[in-house]
C-alpha positions as CSV (number, residue, x, y, z in Angstrom):
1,X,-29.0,9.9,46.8
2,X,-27.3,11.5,43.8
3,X,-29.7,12.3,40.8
4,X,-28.4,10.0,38.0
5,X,-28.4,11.1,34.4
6,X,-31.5,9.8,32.2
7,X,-32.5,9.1,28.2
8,X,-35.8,9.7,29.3
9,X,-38.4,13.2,28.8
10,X,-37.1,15.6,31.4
11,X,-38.6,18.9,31.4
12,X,-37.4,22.2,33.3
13,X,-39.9,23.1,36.5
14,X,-41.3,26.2,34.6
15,X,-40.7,25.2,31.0
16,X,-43.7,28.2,29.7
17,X,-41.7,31.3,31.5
18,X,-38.0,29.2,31.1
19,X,-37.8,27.7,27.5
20,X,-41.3,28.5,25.8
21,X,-40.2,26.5,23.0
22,X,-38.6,23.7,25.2
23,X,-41.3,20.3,25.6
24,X,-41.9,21.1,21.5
25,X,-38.1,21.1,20.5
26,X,-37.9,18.1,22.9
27,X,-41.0,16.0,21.4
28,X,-39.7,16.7,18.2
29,X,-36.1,15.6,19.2
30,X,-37.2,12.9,20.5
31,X,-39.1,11.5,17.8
32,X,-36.8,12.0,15.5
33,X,-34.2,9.8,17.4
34,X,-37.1,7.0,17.9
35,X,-37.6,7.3,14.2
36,X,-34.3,6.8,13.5
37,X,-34.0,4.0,16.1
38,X,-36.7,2.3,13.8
39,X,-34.7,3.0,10.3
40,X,-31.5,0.9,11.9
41,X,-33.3,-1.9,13.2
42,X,-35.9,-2.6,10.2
43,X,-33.1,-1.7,6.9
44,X,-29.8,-0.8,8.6
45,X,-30.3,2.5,7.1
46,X,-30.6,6.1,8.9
47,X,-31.2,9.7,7.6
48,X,-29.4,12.1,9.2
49,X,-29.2,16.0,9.4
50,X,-26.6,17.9,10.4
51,X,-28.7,21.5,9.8
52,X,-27.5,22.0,6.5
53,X,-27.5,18.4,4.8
54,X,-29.4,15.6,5.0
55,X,-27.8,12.8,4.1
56,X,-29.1,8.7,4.2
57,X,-26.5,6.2,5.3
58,X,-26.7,2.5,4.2
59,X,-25.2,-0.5,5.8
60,X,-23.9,-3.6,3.5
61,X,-22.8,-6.3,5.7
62,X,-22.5,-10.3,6.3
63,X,-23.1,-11.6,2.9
64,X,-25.4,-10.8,0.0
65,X,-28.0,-12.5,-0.3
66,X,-29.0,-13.2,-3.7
67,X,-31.8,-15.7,-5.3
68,X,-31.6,-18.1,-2.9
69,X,-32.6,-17.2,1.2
70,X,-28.9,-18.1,2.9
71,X,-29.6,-20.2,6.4
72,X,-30.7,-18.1,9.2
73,X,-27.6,-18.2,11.2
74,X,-25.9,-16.3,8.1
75,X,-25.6,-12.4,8.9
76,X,-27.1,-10.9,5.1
77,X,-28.5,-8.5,3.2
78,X,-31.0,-8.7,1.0
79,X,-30.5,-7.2,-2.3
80,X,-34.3,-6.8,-2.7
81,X,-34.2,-4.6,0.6
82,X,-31.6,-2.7,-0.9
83,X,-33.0,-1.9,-4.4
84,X,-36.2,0.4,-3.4
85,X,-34.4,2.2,-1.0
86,X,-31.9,3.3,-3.4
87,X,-34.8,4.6,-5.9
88,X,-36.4,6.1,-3.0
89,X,-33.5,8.1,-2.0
90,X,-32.5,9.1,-5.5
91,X,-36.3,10.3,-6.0
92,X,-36.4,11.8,-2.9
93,X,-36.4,15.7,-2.9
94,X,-34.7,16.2,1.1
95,X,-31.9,13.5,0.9
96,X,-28.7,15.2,-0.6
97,X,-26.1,12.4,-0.9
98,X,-25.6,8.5,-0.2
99,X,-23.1,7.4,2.4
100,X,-22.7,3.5,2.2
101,X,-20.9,1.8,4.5
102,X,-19.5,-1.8,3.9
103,X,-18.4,-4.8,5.5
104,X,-19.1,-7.7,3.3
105,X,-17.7,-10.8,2.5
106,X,-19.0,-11.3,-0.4
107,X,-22.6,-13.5,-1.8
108,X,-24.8,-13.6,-5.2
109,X,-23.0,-12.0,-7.6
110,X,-25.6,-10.9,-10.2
111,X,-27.3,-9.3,-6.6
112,X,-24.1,-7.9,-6.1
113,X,-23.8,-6.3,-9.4
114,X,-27.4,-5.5,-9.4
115,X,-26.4,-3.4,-6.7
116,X,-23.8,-1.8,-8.1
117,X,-25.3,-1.1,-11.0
118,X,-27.8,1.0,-9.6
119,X,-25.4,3.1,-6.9
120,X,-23.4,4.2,-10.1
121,X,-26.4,4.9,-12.5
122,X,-27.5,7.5,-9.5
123,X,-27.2,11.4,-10.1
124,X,-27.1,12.2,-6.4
125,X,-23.7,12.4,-4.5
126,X,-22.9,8.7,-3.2
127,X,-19.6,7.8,-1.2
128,X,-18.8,4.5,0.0
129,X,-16.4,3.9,2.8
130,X,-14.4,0.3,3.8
131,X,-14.5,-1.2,6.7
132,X,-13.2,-4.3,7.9
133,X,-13.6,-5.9,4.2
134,X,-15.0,-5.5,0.9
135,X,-14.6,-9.1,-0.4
136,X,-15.7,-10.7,-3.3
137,X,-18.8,-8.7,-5.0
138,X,-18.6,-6.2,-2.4
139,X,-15.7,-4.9,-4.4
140,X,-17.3,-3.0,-7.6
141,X,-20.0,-2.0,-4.6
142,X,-17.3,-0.4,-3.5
143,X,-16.3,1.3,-6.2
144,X,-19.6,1.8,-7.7
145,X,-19.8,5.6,-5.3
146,X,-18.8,8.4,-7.0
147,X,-16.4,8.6,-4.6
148,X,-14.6,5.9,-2.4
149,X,-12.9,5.3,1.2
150,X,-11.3,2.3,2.9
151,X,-10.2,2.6,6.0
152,X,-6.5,1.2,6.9
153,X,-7.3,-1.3,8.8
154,X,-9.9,-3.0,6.2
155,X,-9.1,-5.7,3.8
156,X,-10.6,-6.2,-0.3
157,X,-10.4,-9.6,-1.4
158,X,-10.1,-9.9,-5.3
159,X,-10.6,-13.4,-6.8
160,X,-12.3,-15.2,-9.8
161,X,-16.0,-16.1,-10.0
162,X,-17.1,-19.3,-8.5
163,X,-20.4,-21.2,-8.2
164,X,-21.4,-23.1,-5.2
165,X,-23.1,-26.6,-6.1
166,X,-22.7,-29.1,-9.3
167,X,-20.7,-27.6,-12.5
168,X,-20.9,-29.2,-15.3
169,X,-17.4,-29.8,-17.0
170,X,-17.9,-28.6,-20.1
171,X,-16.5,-25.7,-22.4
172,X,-20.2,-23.7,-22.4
173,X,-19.4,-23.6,-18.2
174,X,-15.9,-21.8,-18.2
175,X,-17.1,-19.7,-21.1
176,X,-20.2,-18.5,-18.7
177,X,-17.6,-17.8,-16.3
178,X,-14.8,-16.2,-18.3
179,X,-17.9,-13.7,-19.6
180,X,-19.1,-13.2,-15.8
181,X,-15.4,-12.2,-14.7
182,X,-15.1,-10.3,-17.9
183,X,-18.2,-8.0,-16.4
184,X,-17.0,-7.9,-13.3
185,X,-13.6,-6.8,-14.4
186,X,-15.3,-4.0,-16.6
187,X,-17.5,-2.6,-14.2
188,X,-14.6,-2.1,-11.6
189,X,-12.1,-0.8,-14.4
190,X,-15.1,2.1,-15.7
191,X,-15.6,2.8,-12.0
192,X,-12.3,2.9,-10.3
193,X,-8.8,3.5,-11.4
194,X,-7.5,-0.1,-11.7
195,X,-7.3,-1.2,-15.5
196,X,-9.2,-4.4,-16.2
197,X,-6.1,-5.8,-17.0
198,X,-4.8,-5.3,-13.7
199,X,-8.0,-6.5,-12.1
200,X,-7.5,-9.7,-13.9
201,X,-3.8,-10.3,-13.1
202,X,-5.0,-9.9,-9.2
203,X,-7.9,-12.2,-9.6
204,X,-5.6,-15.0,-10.6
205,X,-2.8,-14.3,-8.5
206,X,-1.4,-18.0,-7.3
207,X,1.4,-17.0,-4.8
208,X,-0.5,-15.2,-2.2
209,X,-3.7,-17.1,-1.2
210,X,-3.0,-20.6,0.5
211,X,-6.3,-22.4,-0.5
212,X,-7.5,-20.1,-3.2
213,X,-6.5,-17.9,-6.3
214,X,-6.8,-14.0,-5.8
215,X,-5.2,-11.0,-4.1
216,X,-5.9,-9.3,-0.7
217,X,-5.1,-5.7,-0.7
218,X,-5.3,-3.6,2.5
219,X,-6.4,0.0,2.8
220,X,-3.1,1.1,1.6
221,X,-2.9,-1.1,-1.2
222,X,-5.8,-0.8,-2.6
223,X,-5.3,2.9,-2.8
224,X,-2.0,2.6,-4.4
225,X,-3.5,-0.2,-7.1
226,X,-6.4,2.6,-7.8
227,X,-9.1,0.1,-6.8
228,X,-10.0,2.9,-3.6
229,X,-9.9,6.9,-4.4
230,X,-8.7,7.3,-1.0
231,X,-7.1,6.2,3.0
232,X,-10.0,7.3,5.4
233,X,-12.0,6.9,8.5
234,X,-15.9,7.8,8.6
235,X,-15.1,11.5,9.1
236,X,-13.6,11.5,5.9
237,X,-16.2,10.1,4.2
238,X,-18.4,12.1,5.4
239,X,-16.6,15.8,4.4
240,X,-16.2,14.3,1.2
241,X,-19.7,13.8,1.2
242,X,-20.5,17.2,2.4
243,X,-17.9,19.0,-0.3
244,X,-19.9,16.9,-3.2
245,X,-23.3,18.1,-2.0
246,X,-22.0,22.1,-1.9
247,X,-20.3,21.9,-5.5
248,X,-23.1,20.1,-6.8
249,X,-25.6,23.1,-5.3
250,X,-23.1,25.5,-7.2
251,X,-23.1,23.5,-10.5
């Protein structure tokens, strides 16, 4: 029978006279991969090294989940995940840059912004790259990178706040929410290149939505509105990534 190819520990016949330096290299490869293994499953997260940077890479997905634990069936993540890992990587001395990768409809907004807050407050070289959607709150996560990518196939969904549950219909209510949209609006203007204005206008937008006020832009769109620096796939992401780490070295 034909030898199969295996994942497993394989080892030449003579690995001390062959490769001296083989069963180490091969522990320590190995390890590193099972480490990494455990980083996805537990956070969605990874640290990778390509021999010259070391970059961590963070997944935002499903919905985020705010205050209040979302049912279980709900594909989230939890803000209160996210928020050490960010200190930890901008405290960290070996991780160079943040890649974020997003796929989010949406969830708690103050989570959300939270969120944001913190990517753009960070010194180290952070890129964030599209995919699939952005919707909701995950649009100033978006742009909240120093840098930003959708790819062409993904979708950002911009619409105005809403709260789930009873709302009281008075003026204090739609004066919470005009100042909530108002922060929103101002965080995505100082962090992209879409003027708040603009942000606004596409947020109420009446004619394109068939149950709801808003916009959708695609990849291309969203480019050409200045919501996303640029049209790219995860390679492109990650040379941008790469070209911010070596100018920040020379700086």
């Amino acid at each position: 029978m034909r030898n199969r190819p295996r994942y497993d520990n394989c080892t030449p016949d003579s690995p001390e006279t062959a490769f001296p330096d083989a069963e180490t290299s091969e522990k320590t490869e190995t390890e590193e991969v099972a480490s990494n293994r455990g980083q996805i499953i537990e956070s969605g997260a990874v640290t990778t090294n390509n021999g010259q940077h070391i970059i961590h890479s963070l997944t935002i997905i499903g919905q985020i989940e705010g205050h209040y634990i979302l049912p279980p069936n709900n594909k989230t993540t939890k803000y209160e995940h996210l928020i050490p890992q960010l200190v930890a990587i901008e405290e960290s001395p070996e991780i160079e840059g943040l890649l974020i990768l997003l796929n989010t409809v949406g969830g708690d907004i103050e989570a959300g912004l939270a969120l944001a807050e913190l990517i753009s407050g960070m010194k180290k070289p952070t890129v964030s790259l599209v995919l699939g959607g952005g919707h909701s709150i995950g649009v100033p996560l978006a742009v909240a990178a120093k840098r930003s990518f959708i790819a062409p196939t993904a979708t950002m969904t911009l619409h105005p706040v809403r709260m789930n549950g009873l709302v009281l219909g008075v003026p204090q209510a739609f004066s919470y929410f005009e100042r909530m949209q108002e922060r929103i609006a101002g965080f995505v203007a100082g962090n992209s290149g879409m003027k708040p204005e603009r942000f606004a206008e596409l947020c109420m937008n009446t004619d394109e939505l068939v149950m709801d006020v808003g916009s959708v832009l695609d990849g291309e769109r969203a480019v050409e509105e200045g919501l996303i620096s640029n049209l790219g796939s995860l390679s492109d992401a990650i040379s941008a990534l790469y070209e911010m780490i070596e100018q920040q070295k020379k700086e």
